[in-house]
N, C-alpha and C positions, 0 to 999 in steps of 0.2 A: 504494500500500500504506500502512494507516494506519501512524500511529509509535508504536511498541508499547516503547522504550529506557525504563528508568524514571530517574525524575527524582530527578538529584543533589541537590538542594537541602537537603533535608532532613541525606542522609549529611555534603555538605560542613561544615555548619553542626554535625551533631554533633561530627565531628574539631576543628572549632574548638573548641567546647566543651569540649571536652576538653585540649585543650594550654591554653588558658587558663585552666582548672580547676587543672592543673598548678603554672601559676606560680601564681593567685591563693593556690593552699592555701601554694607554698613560700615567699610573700611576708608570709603567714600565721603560717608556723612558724618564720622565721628570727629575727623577731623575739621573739618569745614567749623562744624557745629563748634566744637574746642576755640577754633582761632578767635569767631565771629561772637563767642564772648568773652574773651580775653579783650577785646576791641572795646565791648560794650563796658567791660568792667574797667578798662584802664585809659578807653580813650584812645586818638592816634597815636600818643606816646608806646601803646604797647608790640612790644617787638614777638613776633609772631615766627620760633624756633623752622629753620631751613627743613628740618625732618617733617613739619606736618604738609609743606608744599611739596616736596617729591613724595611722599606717601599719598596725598592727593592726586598729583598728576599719577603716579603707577595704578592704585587701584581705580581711578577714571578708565585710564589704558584698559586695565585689565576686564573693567564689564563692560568698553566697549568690544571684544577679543568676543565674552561670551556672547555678547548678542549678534552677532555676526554668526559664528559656528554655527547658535542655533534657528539664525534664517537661512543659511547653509543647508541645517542639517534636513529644513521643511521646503527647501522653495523647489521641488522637482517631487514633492508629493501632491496629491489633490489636497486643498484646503476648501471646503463647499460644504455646507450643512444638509445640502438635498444631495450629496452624493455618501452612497454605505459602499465601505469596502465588505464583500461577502467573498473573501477567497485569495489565496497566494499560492503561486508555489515556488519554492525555495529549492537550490541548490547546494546547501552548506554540507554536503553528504559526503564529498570529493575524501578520501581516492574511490568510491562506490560509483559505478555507473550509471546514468540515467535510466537505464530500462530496468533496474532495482526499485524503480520509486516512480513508477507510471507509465513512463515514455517507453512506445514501440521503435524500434528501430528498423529501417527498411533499408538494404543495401544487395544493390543488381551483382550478380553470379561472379560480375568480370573485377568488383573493385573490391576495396578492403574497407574492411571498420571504420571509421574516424578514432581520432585520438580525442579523451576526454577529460580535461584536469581543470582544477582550479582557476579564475581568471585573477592574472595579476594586474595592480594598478586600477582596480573597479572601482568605482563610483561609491558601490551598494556593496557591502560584505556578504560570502556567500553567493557570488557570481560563478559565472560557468564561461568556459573558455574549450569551442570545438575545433579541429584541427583533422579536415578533410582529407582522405585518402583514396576520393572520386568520387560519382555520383551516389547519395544517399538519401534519403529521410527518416527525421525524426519526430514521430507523431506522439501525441496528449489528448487525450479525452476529457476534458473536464466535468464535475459530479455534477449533481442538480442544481446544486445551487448556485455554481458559479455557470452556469450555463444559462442563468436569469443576467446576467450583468450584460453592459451596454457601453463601458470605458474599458477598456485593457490600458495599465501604466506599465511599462518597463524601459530601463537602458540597454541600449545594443551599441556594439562596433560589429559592421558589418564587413567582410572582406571578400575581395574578387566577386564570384558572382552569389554570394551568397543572400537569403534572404529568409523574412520570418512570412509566414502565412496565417491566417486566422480562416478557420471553416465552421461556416453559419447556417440558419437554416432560414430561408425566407419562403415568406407566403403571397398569395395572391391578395388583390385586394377584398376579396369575398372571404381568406384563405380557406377556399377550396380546393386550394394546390398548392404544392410546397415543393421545394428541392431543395438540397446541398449543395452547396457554392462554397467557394476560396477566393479572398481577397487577400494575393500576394503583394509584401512590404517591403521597398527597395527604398536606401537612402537616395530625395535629390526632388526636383521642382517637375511641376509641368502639371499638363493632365491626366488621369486615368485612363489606362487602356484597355480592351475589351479582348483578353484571348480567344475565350471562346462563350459557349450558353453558359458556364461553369465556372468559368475563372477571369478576373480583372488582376492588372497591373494598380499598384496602388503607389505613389511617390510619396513619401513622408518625409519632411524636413527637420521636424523636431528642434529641440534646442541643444544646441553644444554643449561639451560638457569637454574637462580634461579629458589626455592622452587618447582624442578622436572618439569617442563615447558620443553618444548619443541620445538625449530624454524624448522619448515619444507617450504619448498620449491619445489612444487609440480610440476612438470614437465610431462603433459599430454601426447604430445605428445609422448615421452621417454619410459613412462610407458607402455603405448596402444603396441609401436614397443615391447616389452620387454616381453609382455603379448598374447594378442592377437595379435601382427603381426609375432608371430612365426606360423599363421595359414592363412597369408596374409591380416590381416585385417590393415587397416590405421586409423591414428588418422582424426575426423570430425570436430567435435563440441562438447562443454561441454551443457548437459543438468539439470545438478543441482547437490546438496551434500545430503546427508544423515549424523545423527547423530543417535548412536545406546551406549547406556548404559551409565553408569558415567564417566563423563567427563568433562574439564575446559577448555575453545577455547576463543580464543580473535577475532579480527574483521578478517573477509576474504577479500584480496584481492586477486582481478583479474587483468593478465598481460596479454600481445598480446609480444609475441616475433616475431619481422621480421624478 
């Protein structure tokens, strides 16, 4: 069963943030407070010791340090009140291979496995880093619940011709018919292209991030209208991802937008 727990890291680091926030402001205001009645009590004559101006200016430095980290730590997450995270899946498994924890793996007669380790320099701890050995795929089925979501967030560095895929199910307008469709995701601008009944080209620009990473923010429904519903088809349900050539992805989350 994959591991579906989501990852501390971020929470822990916020509560640090925060009780360090704490002292650095009260390291901040005890001083100030100290000078600014030493003033009151003795007037301009009072000479106000060189230690409380650089303990000032440091811990000033210092909570401005945390508060930065922690719009760092949130600004490449959803922050929305009408958006619910209902699902992740995580990678922190490594040396254990993806098809241990969900994912099928699809590789033609003539090539070999892909290589599968840790990713270094990620964005998001618990990143995955695949390293192609020909033509492959790597499929996920997502459970019930996350197959109600309408945002996929993740970071990717995508290499050569690699790419991520998301397979939906969309309906008719009556939905009295339905099929399975792949909206394949390629770094870069333009418009969508239409391979076939079944599959679009999807360009995602996302936002930069270090060492060529990438934040995407994947909007299902959007896409589906943009794609397929130039043929009246509607967005349904998400029925899983696909991972195809070299590539470096960190954990996926699943949103429900109301």
């Amino acid at each position: 069963m994959a591991q579906r727990h989501e990852s501390t890291y971020w929470m822990k680091l916020k509560h640090l943030s925060i009780i360090v926030s704490i002292i650095a402001g009260l390291a901040t205001i005890v001083p100030i407070a100290w000078a600014v009645l030493m003033l009151i009590k003795n007037g301009l004559r009072a000479s106000v010791p060189s230690w409380v101006l650089i303990a000032t200016a440091f811990a000033a430095f210092f909570l401005g340090w945390i508060i930065r980290l922690r719009q760092t730590s949130s600004k490449y997450s959803t922050q929305n009140e009408h958006l619910y995270k209902i699902g992740q899946i995580l990678f922190d498994y490594m040396p254990d291979k993806p098809t241990a924890h969900g994912w099928k793996l699809n590789v033609p007669e003539e090539n070999l496995e892909p290589y599968f380790c840790a990713a270094q320099s990620a964005p998001t701890p618990g990143s995955l880093e695949i390293k192609d050995n020909g033509k492959y795929s790597l499929d996920y089925m997502v459970n019930q619940s996350e197959s109600l979501c309408n945002i996929v967030e993740l970071s990717t560095k995508l290499i050569k011709s690699s790419a991520i895929y998301l397979k939906a199910k969309v309906f008719s307008r009556d939905k009295s018919n339905s099929r399975e469709v792949w909206l394949r995701h390629k770094i870069g601008t333009g418009k969508s292209q239409k391979v076939n009944d079944k599959e679009w080209n999807v360009p995602v620009l996302g936002d930069a991030l270090d060492n060529g990473w990438v934040f995407l923010k994947l909007n299902i429904a959007d896409e589906v209208k943009e794609t397929f519903g130039l043929e009246g088809w509607h967005y349904g349900q998400l029925i899983g991802l696909r991972l195809s050539g070299s590539l470096l992805i960190s954990p996926i989350t699943f949103y429900r937008k109301k």
